[in-house]
Each structure stands twice: as C-alpha cells, then as structure tokens.
C-alpha positions as CSV (number, residue, x, y, z in Angstrom):
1,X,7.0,-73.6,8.4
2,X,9.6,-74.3,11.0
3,X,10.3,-71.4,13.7
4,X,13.8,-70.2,14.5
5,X,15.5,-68.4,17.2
6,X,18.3,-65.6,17.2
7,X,20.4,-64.9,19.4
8,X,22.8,-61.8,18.9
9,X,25.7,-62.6,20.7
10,X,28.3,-59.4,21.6
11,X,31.3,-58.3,23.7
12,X,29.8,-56.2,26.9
13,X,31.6,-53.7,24.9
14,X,29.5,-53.4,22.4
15,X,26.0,-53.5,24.5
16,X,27.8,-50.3,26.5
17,X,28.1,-49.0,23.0
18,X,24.8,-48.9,21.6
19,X,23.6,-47.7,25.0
20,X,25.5,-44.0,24.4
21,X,25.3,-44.4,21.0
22,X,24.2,-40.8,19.4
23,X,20.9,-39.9,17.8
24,X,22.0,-40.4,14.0
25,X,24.2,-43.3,15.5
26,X,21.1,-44.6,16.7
27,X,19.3,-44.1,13.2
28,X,22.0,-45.4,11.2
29,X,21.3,-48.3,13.2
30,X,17.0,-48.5,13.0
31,X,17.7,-48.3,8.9
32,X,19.8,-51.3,8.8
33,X,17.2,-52.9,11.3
34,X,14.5,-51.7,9.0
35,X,16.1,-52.9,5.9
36,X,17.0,-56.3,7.3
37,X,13.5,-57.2,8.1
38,X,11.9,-55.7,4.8
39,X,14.6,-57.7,3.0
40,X,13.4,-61.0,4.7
41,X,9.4,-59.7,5.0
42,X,7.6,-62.3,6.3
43,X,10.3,-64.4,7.5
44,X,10.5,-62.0,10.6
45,X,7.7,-62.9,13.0
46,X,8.7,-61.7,15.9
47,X,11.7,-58.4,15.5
48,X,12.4,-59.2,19.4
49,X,14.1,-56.5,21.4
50,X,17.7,-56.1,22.8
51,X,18.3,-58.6,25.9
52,X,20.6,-57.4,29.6
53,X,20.2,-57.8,32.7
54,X,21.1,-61.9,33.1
55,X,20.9,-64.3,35.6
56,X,22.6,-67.8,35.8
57,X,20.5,-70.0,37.8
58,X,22.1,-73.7,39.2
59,X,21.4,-75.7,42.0
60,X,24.0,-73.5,43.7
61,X,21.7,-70.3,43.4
62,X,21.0,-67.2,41.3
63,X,24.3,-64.9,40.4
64,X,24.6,-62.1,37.7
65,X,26.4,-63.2,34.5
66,X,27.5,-61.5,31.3
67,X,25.8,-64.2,28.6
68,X,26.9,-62.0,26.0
69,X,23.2,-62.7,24.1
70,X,22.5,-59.0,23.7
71,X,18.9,-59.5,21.5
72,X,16.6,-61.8,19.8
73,X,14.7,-62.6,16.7
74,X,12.1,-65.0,15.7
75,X,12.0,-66.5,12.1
76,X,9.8,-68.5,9.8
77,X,11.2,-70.7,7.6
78,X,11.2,-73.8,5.9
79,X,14.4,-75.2,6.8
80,X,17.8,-74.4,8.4
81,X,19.7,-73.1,5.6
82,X,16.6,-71.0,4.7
83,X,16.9,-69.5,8.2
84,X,20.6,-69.1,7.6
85,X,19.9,-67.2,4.4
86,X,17.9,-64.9,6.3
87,X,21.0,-63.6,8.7
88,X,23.5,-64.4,6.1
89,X,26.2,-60.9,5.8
90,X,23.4,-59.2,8.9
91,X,24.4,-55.7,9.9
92,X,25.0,-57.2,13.6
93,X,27.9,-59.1,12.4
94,X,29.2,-55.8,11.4
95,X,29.6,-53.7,14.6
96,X,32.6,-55.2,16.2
97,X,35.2,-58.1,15.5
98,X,33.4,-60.8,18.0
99,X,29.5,-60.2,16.7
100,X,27.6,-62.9,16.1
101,X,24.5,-64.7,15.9
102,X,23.4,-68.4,16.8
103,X,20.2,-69.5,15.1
104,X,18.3,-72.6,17.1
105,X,15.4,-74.2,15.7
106,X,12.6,-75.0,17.6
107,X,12.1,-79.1,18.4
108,X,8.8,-79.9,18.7
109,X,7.7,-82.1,22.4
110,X,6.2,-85.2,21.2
111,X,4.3,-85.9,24.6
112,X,2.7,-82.6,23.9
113,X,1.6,-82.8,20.4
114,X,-1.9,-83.9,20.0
C-alpha cells in the first residue's frame, strides 16, 4: 500500500466560516466527516485536523502567508486513481465555489531505504 496526502485547499473565506460556524452547523459538518471516513474505512489512516496559522520561509526570511491548505488527510491505497476514488464528489468540495483538494503521493528516498 502506497500513502497519500490531502490537502484541503479553501478561500480564507471559508476557514473564517467554519470558525463561527453554529453548533448544528458544526454537526452537519462532523456527519459528513464521519460518513466520509466510514465510507472509505481503512483507507483513512490518519483523519488529520484543520491547518492555519502559515509561514513562508525563503532565504529572504519568515513572513505570514494565506496558503489557502486549510486541513489534511492521510490515505492508504494501492494506487493513484484508488486514492482519487477515495475524495471523488467529498463534502469539502461542497462548501464554497473554490474548494478543493490536492492529493500527493508519497515518493520513497532511495538513499534511505535499506
């Protein structure tokens, strides 16, 4: 099995949102989370947790940034399209017109492989 990562990428907008969304908004939201990951079951190893606060760090120095990656996921899965399967009509994509989600696989580092 091959590891994947999400990233949920939204509009600041949206991460404001969520933040004073109400208690049933906030529900709403846990049962399509819920329902998601029981959908996928195993395929979910790690749920992740909403993502702020970034940094952009360059030779130049540290500064604040909006990355717009607002949470992650980790996956299991034999391939790509497997993974793809697995976020394929996600409730994320759902909450505003520029949601969306990037799914990276993980490359092994030959020198490190023993």
């Amino acid at each position: 099995m091959k590891r994947y990562i999400v990233l949920y990428l939204a509009p600041l907008s949206v991460a404001e949102r969520f933040a004073q969304a109400t208690p049933a908004e906030a529900a709403k939201g846990m049962r399509l989370w819920a329902d998601w990951s029981n959908r996928i079951a195993a395929g979910l190893i790690d749920a992740g947790k909403p993502l702020g606060n970034a940094r952009r760090i360059t030779p130049a120095g540290i500064t604040e940034t909006d990355s717009g990656v607002i949470g992650m996921s980790i996956l299991q899965a034999t391939c790509m399209d497997e993974a793809l399967e697995m976020v394929d009509d996600h409730h994320h994509l759902h909450w505003a017109e520029r949601c969306e989600i990037v799914v990276l696989e993980e490359q092994p580092i030959p020198e490190l492989q023993q």
